[in-house]
C-alpha atoms as one frame of an Amber mdcrd trajectory, in Angstrom:
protein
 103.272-126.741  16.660 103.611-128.912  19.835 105.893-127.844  22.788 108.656
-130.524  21.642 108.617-129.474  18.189 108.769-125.778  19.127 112.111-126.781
  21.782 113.809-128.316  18.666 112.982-125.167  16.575 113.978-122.742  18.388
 117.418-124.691  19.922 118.238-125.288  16.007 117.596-121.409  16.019 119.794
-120.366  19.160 122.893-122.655  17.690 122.658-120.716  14.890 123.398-116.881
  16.070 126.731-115.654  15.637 129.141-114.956  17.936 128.757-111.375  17.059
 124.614-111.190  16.836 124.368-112.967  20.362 126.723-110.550  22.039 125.107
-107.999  20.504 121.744-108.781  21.910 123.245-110.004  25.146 124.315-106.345
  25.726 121.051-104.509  25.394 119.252-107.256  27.237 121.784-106.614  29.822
 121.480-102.816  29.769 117.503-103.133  30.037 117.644-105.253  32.885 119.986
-103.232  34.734 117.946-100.136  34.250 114.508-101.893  35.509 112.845-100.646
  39.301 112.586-104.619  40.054 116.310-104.763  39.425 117.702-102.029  41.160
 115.302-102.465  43.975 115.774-106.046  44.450 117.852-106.918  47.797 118.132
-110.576  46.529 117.488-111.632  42.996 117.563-115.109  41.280 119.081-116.760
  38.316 119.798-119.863  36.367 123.463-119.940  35.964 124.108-120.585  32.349
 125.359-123.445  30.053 125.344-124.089  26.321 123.496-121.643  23.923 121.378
-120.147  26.709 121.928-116.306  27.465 124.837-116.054  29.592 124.431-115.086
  32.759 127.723-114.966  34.540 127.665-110.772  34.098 124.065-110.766  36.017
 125.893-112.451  38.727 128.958-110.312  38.354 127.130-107.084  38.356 124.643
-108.063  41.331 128.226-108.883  43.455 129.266-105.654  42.285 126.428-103.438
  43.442 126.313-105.879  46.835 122.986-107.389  45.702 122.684-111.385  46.942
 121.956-113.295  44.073 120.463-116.865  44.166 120.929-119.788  41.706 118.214
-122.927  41.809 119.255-126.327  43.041 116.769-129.408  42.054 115.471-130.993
  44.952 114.917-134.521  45.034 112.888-136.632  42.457 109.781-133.749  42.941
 111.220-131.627  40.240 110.894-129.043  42.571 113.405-126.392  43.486 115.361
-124.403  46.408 117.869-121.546  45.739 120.634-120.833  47.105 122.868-117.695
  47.691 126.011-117.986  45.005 128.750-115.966  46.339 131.424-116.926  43.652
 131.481-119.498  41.269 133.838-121.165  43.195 130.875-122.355  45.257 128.884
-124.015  42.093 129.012-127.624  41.190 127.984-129.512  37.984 124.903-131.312
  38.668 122.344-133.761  36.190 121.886-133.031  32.717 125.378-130.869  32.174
 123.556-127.649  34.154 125.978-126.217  37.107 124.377-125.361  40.247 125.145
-124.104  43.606 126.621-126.511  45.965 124.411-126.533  48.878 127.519-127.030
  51.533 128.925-123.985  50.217 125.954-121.948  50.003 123.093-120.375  52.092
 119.651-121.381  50.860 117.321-118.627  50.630 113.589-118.841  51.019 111.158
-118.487  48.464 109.563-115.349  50.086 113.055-113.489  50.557 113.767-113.204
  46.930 112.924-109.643  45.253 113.283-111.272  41.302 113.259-113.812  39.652
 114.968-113.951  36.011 113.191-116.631  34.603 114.792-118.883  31.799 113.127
-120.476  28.821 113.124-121.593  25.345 110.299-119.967  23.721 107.998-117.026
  24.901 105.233-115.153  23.318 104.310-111.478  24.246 102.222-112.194  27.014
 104.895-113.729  28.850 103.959-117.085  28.239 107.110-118.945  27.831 108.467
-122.684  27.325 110.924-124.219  29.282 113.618-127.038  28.479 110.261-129.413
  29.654 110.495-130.184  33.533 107.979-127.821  34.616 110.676-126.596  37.056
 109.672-123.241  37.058 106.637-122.769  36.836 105.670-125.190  40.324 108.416
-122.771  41.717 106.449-119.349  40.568 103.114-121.019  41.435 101.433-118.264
  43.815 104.223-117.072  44.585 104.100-112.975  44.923 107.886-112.207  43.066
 108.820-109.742  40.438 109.450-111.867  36.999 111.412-110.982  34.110 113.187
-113.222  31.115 115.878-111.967  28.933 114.901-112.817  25.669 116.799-113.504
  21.754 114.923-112.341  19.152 114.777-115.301  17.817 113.304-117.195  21.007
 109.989-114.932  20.557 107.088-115.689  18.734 103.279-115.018  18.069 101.910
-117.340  20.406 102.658-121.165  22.205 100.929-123.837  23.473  99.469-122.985
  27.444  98.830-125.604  29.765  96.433-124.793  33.227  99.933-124.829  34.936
 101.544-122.313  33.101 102.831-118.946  35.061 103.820-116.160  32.442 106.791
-114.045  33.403 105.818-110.423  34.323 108.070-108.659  32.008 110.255-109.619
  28.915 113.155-107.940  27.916 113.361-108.635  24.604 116.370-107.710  22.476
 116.767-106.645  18.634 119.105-107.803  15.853 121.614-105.572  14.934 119.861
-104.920  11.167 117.026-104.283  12.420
């Protein structure tokens, strides 16, 4: 299966959790990340800030505010596909930008260097168990994770893993997946 085939699947497959199954598997990813070194360590950590069927990641940012962590949300810069984060202090401070995503709004927000952030929750679409993942197809991520020396971790649905996906030379896998379980299983 192709990378645009395997986005269709497994969007078909995230619109079809229930209310109940997602929260359910929201939690324990939630717990798990909370309980990781690179989380409680982290001095500044980074994060998409969620829209649609993606994981929702409003109670990462709540619970970084909480323990006085600085957390970071990415900002596309320019026609590069390239991107800069910047500290989100409320989401107040967030604007909708291209594509229905929200994103900080720079004027409101400090911008915080690539080298300053601790960890990096890393979305996707698909991922496999080495940490290979696919993204929503803008190679976003992975030119920002390119050599760069940062604790990695996605927060993964069931139903977003599976045995293996197509790798490209540019590809960065995550460092850690946090995977979570459905509630029969």
């Amino acid at each position: 299966m192709d990378k645009r085939s395997i986005r269709i699947t497994i969007k078909e497959k995230l619109q079809t959790l229930s209310k109940e199954e997602r929260l359910s598997q929201e939690s324990m990813l939630y717990s798990q990340l909370f309980e990781m070194p690179e989380w409680k360590k982290a001095e500044v950590a980074a994060c998409t800030i969620s829209v649609g069927n993606e994981l929702n990641t409003y109670p990462i940012f709540i619970r970084a505010w909480k323990e006085g962590k600085k957390i970071a949300a990415p900002v596309v810069k320019g026609s590069k596909k390239e991107l800069d984060f910047y500290i989100v202090n409320k989401m107040e401070d967030c604007r909708e930008a291209g594509f229905g995503l929200i994103e900080p709004d720079p004027s409101k927000c400090e911008y915080v260097s690539p080298e300053h952030i601790d960890l990096v929750i890393t979305p996707g679409l698909a991922f496999d168990k080495e940490g290979f993942r696919i993204g929503y197809g803008g190679g976003f991520f992975d030119r920002f994770l390119q050599g760069l020396p940062v604790s990695t971790v996605s927060l993964v649905f069931q139903e977003q893993l599976m045995e293996n996906i197509p790798r490209e030379s540019f590809d960065v896998p995550v460092n850690r997946l946090l995977i979570g379980k459905r509630a029969e299983e």
